[in-house]
Backbone atoms as SQL, in Angstrom:
CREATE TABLE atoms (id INTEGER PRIMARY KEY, chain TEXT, resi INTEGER, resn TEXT, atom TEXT, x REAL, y REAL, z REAL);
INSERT INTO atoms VALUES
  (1, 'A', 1, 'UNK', 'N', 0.584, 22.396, 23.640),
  (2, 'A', 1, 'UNK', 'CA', 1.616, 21.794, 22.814),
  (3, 'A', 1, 'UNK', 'C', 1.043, 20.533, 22.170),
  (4, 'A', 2, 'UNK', 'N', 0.918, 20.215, 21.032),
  (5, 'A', 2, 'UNK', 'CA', 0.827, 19.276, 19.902),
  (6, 'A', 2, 'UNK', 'C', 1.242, 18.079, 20.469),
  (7, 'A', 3, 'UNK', 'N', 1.765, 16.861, 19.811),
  (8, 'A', 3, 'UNK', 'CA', 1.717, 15.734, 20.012),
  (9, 'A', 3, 'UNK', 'C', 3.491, 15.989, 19.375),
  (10, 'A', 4, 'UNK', 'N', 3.260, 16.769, 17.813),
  (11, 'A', 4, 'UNK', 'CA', 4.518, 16.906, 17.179),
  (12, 'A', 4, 'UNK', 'C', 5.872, 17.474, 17.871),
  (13, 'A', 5, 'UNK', 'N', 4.797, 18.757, 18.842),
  (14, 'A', 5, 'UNK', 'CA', 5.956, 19.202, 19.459),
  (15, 'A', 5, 'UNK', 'C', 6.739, 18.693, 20.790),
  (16, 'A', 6, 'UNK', 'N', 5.596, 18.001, 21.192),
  (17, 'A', 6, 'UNK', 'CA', 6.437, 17.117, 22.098),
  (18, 'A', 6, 'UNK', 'C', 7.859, 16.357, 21.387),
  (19, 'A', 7, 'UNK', 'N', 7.072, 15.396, 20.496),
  (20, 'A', 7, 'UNK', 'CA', 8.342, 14.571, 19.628),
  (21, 'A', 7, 'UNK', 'C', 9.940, 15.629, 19.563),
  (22, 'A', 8, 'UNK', 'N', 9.525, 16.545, 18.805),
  (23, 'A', 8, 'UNK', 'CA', 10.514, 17.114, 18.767),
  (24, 'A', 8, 'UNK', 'C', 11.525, 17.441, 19.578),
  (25, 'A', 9, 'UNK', 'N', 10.450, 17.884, 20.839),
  (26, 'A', 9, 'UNK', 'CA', 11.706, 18.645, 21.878),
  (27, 'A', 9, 'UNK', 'C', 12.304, 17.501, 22.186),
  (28, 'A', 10, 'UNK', 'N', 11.643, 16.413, 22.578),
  (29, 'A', 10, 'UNK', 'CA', 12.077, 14.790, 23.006),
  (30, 'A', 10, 'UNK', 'C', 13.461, 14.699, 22.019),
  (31, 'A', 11, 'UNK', 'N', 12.981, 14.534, 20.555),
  (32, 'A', 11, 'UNK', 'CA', 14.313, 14.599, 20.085),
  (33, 'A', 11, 'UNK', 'C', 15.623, 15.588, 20.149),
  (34, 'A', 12, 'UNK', 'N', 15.390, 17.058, 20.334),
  (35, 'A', 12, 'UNK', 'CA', 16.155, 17.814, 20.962),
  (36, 'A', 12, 'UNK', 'C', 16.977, 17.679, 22.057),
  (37, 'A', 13, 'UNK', 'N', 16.116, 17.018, 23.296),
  (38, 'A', 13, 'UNK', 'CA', 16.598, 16.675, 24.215),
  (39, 'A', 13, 'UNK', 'C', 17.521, 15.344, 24.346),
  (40, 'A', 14, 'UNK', 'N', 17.623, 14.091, 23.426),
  (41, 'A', 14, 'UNK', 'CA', 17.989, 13.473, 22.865),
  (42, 'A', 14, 'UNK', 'C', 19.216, 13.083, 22.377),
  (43, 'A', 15, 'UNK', 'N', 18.997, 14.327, 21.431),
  (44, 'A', 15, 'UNK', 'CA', 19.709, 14.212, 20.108),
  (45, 'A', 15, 'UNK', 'C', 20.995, 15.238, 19.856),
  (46, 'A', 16, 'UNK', 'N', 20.348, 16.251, 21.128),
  (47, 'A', 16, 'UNK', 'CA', 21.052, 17.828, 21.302),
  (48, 'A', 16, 'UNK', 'C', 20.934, 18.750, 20.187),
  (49, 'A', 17, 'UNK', 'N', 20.406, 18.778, 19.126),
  (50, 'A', 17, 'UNK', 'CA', 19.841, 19.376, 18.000),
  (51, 'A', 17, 'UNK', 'C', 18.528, 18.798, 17.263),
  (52, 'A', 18, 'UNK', 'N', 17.802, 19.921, 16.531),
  (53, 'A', 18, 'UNK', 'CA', 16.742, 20.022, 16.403),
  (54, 'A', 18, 'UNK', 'C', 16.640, 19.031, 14.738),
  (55, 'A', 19, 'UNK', 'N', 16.649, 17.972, 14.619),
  (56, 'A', 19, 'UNK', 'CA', 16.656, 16.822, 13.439),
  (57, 'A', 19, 'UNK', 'C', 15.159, 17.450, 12.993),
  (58, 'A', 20, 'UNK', 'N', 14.234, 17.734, 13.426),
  (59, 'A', 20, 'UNK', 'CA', 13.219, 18.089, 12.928),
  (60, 'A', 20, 'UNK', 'C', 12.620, 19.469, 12.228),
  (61, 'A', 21, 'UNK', 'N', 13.794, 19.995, 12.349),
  (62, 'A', 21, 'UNK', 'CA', 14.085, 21.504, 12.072),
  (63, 'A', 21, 'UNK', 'C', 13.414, 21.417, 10.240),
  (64, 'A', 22, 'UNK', 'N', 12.494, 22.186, 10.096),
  (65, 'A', 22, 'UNK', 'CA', 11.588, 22.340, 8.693),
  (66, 'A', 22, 'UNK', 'C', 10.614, 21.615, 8.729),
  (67, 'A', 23, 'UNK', 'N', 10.274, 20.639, 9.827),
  (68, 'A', 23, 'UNK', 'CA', 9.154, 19.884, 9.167),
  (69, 'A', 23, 'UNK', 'C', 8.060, 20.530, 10.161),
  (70, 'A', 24, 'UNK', 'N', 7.023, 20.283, 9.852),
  (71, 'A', 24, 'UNK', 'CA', 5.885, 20.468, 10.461),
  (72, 'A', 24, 'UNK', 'C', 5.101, 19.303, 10.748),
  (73, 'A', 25, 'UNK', 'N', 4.136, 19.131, 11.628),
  (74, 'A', 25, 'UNK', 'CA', 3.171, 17.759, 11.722),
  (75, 'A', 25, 'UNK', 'C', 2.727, 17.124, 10.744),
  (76, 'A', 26, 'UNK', 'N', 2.555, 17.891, 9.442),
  (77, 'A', 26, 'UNK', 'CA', 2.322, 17.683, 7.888),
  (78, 'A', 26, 'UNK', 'C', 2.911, 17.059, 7.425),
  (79, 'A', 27, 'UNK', 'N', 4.135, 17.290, 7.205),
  (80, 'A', 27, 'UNK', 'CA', 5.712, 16.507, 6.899),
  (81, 'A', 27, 'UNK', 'C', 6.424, 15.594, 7.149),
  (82, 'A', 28, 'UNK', 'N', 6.218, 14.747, 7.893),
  (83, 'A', 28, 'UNK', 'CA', 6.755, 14.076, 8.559),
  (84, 'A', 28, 'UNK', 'C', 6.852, 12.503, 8.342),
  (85, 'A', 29, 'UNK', 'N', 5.548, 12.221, 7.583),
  (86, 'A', 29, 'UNK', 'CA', 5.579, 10.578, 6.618),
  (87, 'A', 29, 'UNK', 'C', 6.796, 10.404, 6.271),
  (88, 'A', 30, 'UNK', 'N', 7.633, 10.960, 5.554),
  (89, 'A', 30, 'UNK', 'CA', 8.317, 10.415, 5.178),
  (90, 'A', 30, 'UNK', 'C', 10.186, 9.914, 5.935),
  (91, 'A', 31, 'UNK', 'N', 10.113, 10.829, 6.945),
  (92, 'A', 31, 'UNK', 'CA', 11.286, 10.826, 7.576),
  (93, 'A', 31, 'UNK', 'C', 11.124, 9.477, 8.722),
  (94, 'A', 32, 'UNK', 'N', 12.490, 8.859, 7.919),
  (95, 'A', 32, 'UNK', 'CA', 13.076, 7.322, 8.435),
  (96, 'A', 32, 'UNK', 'C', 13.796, 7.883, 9.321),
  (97, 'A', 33, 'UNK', 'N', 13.548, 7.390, 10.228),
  (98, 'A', 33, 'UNK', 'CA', 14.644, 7.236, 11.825),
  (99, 'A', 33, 'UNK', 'C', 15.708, 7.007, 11.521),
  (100, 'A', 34, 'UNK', 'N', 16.628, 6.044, 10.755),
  (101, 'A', 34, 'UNK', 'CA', 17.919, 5.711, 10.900),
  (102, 'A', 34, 'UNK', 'C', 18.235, 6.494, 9.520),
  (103, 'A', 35, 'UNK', 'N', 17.843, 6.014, 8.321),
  (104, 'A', 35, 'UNK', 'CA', 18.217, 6.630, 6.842),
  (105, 'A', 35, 'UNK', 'C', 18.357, 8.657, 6.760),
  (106, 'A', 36, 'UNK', 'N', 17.109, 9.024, 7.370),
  (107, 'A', 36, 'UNK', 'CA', 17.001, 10.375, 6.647),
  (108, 'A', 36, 'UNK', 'C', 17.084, 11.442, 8.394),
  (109, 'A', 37, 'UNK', 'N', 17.376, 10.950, 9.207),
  (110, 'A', 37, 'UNK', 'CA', 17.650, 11.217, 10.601),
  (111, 'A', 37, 'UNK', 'C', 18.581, 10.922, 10.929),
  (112, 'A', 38, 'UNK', 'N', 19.364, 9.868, 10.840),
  (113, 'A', 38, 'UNK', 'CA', 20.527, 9.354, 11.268),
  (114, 'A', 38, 'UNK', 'C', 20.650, 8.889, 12.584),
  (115, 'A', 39, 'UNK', 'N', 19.699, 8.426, 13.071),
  (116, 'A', 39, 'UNK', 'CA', 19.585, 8.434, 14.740),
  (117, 'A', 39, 'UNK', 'C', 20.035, 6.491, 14.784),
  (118, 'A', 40, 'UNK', 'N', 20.555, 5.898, 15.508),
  (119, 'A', 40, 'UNK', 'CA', 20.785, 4.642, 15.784),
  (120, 'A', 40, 'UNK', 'C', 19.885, 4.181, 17.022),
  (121, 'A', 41, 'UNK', 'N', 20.211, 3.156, 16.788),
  (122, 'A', 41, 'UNK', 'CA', 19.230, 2.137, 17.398),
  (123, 'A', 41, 'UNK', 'C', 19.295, 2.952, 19.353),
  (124, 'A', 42, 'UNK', 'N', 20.188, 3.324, 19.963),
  (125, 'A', 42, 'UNK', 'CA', 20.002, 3.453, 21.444),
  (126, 'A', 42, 'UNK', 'C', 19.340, 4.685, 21.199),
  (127, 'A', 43, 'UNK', 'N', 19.524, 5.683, 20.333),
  (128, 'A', 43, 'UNK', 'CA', 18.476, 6.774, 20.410),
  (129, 'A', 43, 'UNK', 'C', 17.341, 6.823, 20.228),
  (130, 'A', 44, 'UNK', 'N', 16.504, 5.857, 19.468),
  (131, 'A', 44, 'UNK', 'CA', 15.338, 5.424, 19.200),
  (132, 'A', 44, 'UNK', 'C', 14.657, 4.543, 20.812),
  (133, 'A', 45, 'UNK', 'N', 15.982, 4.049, 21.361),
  (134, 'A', 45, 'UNK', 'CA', 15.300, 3.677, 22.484),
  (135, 'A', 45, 'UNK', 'C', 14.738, 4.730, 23.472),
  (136, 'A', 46, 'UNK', 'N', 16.306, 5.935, 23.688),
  (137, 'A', 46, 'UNK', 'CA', 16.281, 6.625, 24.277),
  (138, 'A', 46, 'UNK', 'C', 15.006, 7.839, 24.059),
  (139, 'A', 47, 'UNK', 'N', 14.426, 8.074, 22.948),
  (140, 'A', 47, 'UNK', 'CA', 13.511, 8.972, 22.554),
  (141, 'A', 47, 'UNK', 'C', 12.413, 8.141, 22.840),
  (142, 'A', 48, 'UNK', 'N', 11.748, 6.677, 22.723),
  (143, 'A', 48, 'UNK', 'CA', 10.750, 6.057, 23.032),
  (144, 'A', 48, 'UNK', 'C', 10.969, 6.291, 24.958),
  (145, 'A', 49, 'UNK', 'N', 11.672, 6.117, 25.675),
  (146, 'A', 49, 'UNK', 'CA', 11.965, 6.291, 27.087),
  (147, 'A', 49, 'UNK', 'C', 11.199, 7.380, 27.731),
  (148, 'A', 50, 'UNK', 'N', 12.029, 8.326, 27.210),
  (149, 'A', 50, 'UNK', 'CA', 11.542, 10.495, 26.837),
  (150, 'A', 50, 'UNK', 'C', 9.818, 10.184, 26.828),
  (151, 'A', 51, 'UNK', 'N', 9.456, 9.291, 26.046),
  (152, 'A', 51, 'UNK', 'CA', 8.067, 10.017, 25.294),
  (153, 'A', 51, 'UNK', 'C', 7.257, 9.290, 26.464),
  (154, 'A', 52, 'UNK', 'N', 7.551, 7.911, 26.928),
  (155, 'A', 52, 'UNK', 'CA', 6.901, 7.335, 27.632),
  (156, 'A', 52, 'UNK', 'C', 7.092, 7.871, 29.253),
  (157, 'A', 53, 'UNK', 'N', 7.888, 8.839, 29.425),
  (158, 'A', 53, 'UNK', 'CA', 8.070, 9.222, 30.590),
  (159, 'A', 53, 'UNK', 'C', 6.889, 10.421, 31.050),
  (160, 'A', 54, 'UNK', 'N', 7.477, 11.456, 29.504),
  (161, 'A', 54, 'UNK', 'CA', 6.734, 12.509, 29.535),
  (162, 'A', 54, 'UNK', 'C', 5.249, 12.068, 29.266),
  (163, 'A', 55, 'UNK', 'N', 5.022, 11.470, 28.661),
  (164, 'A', 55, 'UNK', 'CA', 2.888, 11.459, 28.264),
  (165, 'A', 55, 'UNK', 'C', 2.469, 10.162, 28.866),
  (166, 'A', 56, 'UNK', 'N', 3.206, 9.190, 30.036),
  (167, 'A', 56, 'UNK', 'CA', 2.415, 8.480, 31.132),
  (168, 'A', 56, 'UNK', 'C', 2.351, 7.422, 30.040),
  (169, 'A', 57, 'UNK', 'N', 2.864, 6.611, 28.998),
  (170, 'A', 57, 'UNK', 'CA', 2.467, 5.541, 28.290),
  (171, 'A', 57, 'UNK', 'C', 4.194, 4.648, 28.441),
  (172, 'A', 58, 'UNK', 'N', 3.159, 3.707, 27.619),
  (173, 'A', 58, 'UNK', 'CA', 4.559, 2.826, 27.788),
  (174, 'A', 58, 'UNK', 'C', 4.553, 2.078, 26.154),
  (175, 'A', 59, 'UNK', 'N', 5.638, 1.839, 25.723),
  (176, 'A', 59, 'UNK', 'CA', 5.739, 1.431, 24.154),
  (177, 'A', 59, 'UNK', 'C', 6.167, -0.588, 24.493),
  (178, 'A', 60, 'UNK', 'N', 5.802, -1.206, 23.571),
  (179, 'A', 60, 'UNK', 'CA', 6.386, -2.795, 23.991),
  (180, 'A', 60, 'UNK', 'C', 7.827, -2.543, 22.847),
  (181, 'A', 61, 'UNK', 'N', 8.646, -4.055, 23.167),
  (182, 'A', 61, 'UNK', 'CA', 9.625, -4.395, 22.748),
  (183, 'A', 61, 'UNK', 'C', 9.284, -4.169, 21.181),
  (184, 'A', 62, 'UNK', 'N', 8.041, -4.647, 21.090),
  (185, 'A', 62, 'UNK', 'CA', 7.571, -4.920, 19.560),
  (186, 'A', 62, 'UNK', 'C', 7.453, -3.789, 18.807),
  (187, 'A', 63, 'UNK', 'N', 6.954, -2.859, 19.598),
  (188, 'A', 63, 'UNK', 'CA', 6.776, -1.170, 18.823),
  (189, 'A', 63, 'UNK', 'C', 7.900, -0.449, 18.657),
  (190, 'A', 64, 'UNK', 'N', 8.773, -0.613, 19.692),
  (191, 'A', 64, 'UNK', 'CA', 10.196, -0.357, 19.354),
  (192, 'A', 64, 'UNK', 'C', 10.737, -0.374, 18.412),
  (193, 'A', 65, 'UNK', 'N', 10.921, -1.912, 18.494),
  (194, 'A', 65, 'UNK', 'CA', 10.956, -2.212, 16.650),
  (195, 'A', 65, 'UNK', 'C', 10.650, -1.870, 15.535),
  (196, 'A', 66, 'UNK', 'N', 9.499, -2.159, 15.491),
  (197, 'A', 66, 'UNK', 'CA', 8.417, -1.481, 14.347),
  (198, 'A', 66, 'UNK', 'C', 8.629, 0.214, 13.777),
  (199, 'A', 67, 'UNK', 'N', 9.431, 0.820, 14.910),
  (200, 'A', 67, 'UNK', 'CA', 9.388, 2.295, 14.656),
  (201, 'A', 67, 'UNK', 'C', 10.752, 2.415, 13.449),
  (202, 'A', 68, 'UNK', 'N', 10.146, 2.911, 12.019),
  (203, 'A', 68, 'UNK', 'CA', 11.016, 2.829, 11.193),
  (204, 'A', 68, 'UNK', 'C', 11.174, 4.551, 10.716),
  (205, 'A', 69, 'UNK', 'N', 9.855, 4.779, 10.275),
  (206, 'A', 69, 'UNK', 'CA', 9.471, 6.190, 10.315),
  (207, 'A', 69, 'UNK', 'C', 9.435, 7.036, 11.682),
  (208, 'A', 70, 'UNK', 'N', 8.997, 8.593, 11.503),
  (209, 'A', 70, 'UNK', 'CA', 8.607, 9.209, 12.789),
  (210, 'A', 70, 'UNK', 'C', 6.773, 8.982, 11.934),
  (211, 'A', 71, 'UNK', 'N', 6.566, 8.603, 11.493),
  (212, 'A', 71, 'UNK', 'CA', 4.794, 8.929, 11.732),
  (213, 'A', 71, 'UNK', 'C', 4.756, 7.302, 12.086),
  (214, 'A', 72, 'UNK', 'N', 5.035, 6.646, 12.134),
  (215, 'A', 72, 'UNK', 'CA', 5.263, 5.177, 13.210),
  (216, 'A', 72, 'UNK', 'C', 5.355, 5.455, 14.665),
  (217, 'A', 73, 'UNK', 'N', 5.923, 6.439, 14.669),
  (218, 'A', 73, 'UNK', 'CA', 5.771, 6.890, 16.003),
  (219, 'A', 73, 'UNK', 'C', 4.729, 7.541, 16.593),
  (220, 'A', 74, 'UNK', 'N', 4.160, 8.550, 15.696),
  (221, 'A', 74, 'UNK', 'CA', 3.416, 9.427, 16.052),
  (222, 'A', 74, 'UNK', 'C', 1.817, 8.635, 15.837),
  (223, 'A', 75, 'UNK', 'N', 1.676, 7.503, 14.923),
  (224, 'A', 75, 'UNK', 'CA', 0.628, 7.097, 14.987),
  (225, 'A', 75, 'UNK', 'C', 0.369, 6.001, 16.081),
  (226, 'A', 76, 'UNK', 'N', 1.285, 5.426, 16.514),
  (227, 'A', 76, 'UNK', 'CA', 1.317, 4.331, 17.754),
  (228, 'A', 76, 'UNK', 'C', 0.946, 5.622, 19.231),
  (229, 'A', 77, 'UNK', 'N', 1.331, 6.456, 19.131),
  (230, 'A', 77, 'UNK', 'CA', 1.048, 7.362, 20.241),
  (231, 'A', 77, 'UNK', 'C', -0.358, 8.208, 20.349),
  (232, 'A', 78, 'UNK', 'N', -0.802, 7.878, 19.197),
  (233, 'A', 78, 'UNK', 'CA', -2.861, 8.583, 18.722),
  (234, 'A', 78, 'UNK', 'C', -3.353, 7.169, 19.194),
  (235, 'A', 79, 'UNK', 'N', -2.794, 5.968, 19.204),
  (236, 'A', 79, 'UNK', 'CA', -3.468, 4.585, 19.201),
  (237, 'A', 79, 'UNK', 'C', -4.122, 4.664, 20.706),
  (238, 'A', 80, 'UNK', 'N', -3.083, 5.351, 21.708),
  (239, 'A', 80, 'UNK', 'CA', -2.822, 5.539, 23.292),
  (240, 'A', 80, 'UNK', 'C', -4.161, 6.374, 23.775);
């Protein structure tokens, strides 16, 4: 399993539906967390929680933040 598909199910599990439904690992620059996802601020926590549980890392207060996009996400997690 990918890095992407983790994200996803994370958000599935989450979110209870698949927000990522059409995109591929390709696709994904452009989709904003709150604008083009609709996800609010405790789900962004709650999906950083998920990711750091499942792949053994841990995100700071600061990256939290910072996560505006999902490839904000996905590139802070290649950094790891």
């Amino acid at each position: 399993m990918n890095l992407f598909e983790v994200i996803r199910n994370v958000f599935v599990e989450v979110c209870g539906r698949d927000l990522l439904s059409g995109l591929s690992g390709d696709d994904y620059s452009g989709s904003r967390l709150y604008e083009d996802l609709g996800l609010d601020s405790v789900q962004v926590v709650e999906i950083c929680a998920h990711l750091e549980s499942r792949l053994g890392i841990e995100f700071s207060e600061t990256d939290m933040l910072g996560f505006i996009t999902l490839s904000d996400i996905l590139e802070k997690l290649n950094e790891r």
